[in-house]
TORKOL-4160 file (C-alpha; in steps of 0.2 Angstrom, whole numbers, padded with zeros to 4 digits, m for minus):
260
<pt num="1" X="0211" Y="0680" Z="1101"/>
<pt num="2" X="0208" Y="0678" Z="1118"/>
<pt num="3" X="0213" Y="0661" Z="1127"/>
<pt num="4" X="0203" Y="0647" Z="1131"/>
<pt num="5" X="0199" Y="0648" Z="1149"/>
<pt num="6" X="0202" Y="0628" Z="1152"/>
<pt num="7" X="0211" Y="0617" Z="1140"/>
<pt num="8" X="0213" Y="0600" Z="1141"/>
<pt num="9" X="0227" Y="0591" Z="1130"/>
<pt num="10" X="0227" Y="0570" Z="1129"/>
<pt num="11" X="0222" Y="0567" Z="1145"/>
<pt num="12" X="0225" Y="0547" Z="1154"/>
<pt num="13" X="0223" Y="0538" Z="1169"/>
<pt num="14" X="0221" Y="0523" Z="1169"/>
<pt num="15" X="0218" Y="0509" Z="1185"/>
<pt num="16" X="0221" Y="0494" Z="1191"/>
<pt num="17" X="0204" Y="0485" Z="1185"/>
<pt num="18" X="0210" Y="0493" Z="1167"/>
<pt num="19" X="0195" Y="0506" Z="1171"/>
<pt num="20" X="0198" Y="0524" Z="1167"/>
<pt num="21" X="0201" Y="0536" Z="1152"/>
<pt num="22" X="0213" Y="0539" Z="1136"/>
<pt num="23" X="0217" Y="0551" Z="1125"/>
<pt num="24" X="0204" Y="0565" Z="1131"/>
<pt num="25" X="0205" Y="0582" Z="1125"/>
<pt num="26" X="0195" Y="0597" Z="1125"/>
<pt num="27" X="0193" Y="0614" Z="1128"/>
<pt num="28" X="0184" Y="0628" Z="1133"/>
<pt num="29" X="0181" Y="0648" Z="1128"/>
<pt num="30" X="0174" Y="0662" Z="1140"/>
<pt num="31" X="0155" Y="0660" Z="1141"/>
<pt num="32" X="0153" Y="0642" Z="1136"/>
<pt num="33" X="0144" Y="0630" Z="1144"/>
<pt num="34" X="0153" Y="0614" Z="1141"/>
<pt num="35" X="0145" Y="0596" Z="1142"/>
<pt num="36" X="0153" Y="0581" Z="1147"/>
<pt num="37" X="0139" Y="0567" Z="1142"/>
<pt num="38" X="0144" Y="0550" Z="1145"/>
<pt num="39" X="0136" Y="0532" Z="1156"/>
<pt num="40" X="0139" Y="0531" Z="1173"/>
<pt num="41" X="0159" Y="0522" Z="1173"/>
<pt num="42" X="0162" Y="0533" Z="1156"/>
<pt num="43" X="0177" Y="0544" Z="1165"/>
<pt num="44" X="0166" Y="0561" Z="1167"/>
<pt num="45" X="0172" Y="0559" Z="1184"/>
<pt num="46" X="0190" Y="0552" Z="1183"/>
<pt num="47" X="0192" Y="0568" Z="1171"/>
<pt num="48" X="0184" Y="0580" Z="1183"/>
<pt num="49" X="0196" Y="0575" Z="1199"/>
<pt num="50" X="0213" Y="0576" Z="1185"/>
<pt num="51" X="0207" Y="0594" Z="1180"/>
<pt num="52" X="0202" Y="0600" Z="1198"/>
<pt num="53" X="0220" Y="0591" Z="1207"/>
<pt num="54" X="0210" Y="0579" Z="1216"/>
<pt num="55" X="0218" Y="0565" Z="1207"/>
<pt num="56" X="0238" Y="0571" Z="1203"/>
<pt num="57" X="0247" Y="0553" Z="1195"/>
<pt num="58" X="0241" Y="0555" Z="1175"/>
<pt num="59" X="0247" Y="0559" Z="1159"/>
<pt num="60" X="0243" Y="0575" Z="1148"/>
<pt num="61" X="0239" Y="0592" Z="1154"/>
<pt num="62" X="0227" Y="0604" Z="1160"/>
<pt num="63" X="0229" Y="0622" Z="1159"/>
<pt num="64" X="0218" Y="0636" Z="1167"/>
<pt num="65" X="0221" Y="0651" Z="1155"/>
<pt num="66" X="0240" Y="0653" Z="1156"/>
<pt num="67" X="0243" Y="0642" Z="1170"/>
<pt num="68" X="0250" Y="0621" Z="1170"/>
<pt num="69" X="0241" Y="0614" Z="1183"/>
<pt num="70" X="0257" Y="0604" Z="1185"/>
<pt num="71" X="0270" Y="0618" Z="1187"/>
<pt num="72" X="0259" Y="0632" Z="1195"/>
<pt num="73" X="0245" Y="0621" Z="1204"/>
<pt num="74" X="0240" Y="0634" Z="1218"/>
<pt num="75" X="0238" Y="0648" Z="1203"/>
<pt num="76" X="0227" Y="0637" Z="1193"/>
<pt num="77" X="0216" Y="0629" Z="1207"/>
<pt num="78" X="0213" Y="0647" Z="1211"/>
<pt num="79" X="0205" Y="0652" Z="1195"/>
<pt num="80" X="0194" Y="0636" Z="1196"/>
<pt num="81" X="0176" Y="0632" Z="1207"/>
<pt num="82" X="0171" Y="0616" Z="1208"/>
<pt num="83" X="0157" Y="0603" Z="1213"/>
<pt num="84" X="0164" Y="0585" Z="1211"/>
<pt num="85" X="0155" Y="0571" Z="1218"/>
<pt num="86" X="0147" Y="0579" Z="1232"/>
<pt num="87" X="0146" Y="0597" Z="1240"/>
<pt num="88" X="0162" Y="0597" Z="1253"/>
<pt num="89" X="0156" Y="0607" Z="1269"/>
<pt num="90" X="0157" Y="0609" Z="1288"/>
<pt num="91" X="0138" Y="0601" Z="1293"/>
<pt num="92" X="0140" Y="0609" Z="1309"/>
<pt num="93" X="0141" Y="0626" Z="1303"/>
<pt num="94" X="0132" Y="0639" Z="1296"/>
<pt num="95" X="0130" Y="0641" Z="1277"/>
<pt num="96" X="0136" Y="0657" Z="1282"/>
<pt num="97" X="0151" Y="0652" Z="1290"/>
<pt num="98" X="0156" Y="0640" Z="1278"/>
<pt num="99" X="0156" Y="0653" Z="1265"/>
<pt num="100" X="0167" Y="0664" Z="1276"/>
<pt num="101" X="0178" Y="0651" Z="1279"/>
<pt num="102" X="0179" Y="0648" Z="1260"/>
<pt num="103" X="0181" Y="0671" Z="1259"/>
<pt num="104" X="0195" Y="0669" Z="1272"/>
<pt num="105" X="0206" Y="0657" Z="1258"/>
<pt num="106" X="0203" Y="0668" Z="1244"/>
<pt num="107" X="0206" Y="0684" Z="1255"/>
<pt num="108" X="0194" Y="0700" Z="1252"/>
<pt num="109" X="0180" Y="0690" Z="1249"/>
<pt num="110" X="0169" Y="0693" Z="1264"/>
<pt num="111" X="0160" Y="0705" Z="1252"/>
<pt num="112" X="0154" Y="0691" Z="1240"/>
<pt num="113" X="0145" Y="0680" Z="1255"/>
<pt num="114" X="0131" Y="0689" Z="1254"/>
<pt num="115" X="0128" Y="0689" Z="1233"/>
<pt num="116" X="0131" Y="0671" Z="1232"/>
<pt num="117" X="0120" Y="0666" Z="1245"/>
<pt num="118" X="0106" Y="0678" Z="1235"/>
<pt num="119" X="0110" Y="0669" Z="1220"/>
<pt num="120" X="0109" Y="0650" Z="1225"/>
<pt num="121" X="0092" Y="0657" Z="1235"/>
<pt num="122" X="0100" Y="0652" Z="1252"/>
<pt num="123" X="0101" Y="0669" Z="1259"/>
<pt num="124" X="0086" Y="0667" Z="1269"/>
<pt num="125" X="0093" Y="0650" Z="1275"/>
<pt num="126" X="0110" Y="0659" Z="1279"/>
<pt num="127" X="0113" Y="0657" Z="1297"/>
<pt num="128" X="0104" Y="0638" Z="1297"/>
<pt num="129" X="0116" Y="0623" Z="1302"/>
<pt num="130" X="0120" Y="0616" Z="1282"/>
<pt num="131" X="0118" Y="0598" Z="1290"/>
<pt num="132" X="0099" Y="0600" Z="1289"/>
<pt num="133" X="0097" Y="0606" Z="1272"/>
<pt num="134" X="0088" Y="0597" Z="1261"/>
<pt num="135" X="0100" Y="0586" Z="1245"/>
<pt num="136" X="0095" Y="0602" Z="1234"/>
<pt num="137" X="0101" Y="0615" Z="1245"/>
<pt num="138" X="0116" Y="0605" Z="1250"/>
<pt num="139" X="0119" Y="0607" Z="1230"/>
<pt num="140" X="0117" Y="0625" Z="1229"/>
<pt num="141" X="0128" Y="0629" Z="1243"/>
<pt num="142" X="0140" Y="0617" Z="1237"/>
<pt num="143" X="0139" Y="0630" Z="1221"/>
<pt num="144" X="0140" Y="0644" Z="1230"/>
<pt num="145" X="0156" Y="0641" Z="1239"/>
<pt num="146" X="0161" Y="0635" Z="1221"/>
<pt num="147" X="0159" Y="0654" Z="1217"/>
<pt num="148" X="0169" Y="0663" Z="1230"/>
<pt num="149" X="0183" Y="0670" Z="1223"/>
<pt num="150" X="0174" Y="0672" Z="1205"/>
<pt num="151" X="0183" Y="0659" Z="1198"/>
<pt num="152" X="0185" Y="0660" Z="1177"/>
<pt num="153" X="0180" Y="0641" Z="1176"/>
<pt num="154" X="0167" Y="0632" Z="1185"/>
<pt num="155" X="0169" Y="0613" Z="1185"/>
<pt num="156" X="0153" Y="0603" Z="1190"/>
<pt num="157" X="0151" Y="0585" Z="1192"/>
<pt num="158" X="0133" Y="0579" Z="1190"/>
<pt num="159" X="0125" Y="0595" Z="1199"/>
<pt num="160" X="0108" Y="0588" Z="1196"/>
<pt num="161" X="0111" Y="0570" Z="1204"/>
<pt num="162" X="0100" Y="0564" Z="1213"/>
<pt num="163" X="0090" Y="0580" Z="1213"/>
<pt num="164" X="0069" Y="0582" Z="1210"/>
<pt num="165" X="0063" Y="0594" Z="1192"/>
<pt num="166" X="0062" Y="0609" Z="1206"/>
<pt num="167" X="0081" Y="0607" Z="1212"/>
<pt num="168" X="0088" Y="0602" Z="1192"/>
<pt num="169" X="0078" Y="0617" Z="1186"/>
<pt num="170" X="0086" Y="0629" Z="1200"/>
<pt num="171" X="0103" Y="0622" Z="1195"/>
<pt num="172" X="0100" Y="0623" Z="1179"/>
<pt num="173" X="0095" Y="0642" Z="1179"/>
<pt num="174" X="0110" Y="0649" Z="1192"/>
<pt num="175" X="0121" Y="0641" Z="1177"/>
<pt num="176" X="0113" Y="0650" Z="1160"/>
<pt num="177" X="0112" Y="0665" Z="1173"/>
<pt num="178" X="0129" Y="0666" Z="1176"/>
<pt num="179" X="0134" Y="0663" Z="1157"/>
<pt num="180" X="0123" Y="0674" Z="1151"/>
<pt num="181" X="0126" Y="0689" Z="1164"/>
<pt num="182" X="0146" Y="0685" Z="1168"/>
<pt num="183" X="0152" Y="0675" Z="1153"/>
<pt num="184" X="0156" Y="0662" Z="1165"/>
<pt num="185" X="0161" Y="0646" Z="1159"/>
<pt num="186" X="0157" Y="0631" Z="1164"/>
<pt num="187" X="0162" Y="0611" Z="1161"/>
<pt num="188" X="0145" Y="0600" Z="1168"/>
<pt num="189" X="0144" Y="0583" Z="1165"/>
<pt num="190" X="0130" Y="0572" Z="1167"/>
<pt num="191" X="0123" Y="0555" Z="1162"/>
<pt num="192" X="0107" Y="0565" Z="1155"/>
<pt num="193" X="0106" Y="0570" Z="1139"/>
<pt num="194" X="0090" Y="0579" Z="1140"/>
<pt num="195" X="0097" Y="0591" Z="1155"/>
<pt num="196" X="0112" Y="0596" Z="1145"/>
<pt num="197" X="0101" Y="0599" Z="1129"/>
<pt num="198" X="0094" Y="0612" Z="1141"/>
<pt num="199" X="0108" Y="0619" Z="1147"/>
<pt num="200" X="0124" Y="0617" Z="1137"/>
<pt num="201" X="0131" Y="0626" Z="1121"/>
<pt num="202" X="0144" Y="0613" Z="1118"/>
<pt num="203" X="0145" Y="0593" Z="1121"/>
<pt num="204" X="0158" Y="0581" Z="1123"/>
<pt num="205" X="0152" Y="0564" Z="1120"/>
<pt num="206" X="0164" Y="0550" Z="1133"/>
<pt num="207" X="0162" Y="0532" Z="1130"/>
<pt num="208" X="0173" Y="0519" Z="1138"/>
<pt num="209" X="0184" Y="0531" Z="1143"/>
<pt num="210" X="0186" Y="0540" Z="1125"/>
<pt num="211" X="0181" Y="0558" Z="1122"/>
<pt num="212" X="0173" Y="0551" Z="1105"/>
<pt num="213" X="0168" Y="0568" Z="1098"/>
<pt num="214" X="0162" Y="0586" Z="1101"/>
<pt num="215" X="0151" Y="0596" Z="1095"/>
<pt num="216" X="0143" Y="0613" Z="1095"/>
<pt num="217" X="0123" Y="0611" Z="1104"/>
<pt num="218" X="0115" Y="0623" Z="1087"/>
<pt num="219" X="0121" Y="0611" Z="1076"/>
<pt num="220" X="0118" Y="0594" Z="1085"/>
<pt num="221" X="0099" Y="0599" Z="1085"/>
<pt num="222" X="0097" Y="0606" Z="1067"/>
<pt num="223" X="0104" Y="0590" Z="1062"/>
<pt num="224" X="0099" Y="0576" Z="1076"/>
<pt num="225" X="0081" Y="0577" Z="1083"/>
<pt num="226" X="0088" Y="0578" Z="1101"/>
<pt num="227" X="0105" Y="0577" Z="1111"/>
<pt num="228" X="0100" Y="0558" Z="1116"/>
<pt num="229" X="0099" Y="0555" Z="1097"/>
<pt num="230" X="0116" Y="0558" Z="1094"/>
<pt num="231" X="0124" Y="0554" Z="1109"/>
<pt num="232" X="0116" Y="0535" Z="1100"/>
<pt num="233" X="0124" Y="0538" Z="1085"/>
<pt num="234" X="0142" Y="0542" Z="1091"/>
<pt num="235" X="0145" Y="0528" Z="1104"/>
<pt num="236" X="0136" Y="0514" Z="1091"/>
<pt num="237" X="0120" Y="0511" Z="1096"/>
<pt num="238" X="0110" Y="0527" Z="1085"/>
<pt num="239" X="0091" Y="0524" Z="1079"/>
<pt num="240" X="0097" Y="0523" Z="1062"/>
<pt num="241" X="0091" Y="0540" Z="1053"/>
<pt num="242" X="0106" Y="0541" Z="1041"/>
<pt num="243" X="0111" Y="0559" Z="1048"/>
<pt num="244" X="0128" Y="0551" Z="1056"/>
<pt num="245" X="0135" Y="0543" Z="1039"/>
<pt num="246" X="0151" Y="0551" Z="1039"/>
<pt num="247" X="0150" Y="0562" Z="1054"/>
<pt num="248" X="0164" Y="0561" Z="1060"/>
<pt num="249" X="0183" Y="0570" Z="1053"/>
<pt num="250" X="0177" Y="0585" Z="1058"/>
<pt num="251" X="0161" Y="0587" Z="1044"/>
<pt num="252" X="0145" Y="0596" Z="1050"/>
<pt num="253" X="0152" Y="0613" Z="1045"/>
<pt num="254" X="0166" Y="0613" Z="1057"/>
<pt num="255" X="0154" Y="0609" Z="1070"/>
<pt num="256" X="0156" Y="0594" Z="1075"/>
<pt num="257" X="0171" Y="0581" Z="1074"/>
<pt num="258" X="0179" Y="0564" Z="1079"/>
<pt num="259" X="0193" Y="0566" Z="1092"/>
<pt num="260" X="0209" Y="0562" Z="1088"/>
């Protein structure tokens, strides 16, 4: 069986305002588009920064295929693309340049600049400065350097934030492209259940700082009438159709279960 590409074992961080997260594991298999759904302040983000080295004092473990981001941290950072919080680029430059200077880190990439730029629909915007993109295009080309390198895990923190249906639908479709065409996985979170319907195969649900359960997309909508139905049901506050009672403990035909 081949290995997960990302996995994620009893994650915790916890801060001085007693804010943070416990306890989170998860993982991930090549091709899956992975969900983290939680409320602003949930820990999506917390989580993100631990598994992408951004944030380096916590407990648990992260490993990128076969490599402990806390013993080889270089070698797993290199098999990871990532979009947290907000697109990191040189405003002054080029979105050429700045990819070129992402090729230049991953050596032999020049070759890719091109490609990526085609498929975040920036290559006739290639040699504009990226300080006078527009918030959408400042995503995409924060995606696009996420894929130099052709990383086996893409890790993207609210990619639609902020974002008008043009810009959330173009995200949304370089993602499902990529899966579908590269199986390319990918760990999303977002504070919109209806965007990950749309997009994920997979769903963590995080509540105060708990990754309460998982479950697989096919079986959440054959038995809940939407992703925002169930996300209800698990943190507490469901509309009261009955289809939670006894969820959790792994029932649902292996589909779906509490996290212990």
């Amino acid at each position: 069986m081949e290995p997960d590409v990302l996995a994620v074992t009893h994650l915790h961080k916890k801060y001085r305002n007693g804010r943070g997260i416990e306890d989170v594991s998860f993982s991930i298999r090549r091709g899956d588009i992975f969900g983290l759904l939680g409320a602003n302040g949930a820990g999506k983000t917390t989580t993100m920064k631990i598994i992408t080295g951004l944030i380096t004092r916590y407990g648990g473990e992260v490993r990128v295929g076969s490599a402990l981001l806390t013993e080889d941290f270089a070698r797993a950072l290199r098999r990871m693309g990532s979009l947290v919080e907000a697109p990191a680029f040189y405003g002054y430059m080029s979105a050429e340049k700045n990819l070129r200077m992402a090729a230049a880190y991953y050596g032999g990439a020049n070759a890719q600049i091109d490609e990526k730029l085609q498929l975040v629909k920036l290559y006739p915007y290639r040699k504009d400065k990226a300080a006078k993109f527009s918030l959408g295009m400042k995503q995409r080309l924060g995606l696009a350097l996420a894929m130099m390198g052709n990383p086996d895990i893409y890790v993207l923190d609210e990619p639609a934030n902020g974002m008008d249906i043009e810009g959330i639908v173009e995200i949304r479709n370089i993602i499902l492209t990529m899966a579908q065409a590269q199986s390319a996985s990918f760990l999303v979170s977002s504070h919109l259940a209806a965007e990950l319907q749309k997009t994920c195969n997979r769903v963590g649900v995080i509540h105060g700082g708990v990754l309460q359960e998982t479950a697989e997309m096919d079986w959440i909508l054959e038995n809940y009438p939407s992703l925002e139905d169930y996300y209800l049901r698990v943190i507490g506050g469901g509309l009261g159709n009955g289809l939670g009672d006894g969820l959790g403990g792994g029932q649902g035909n292996g589909k779906a279960g509490s996290v212990e």
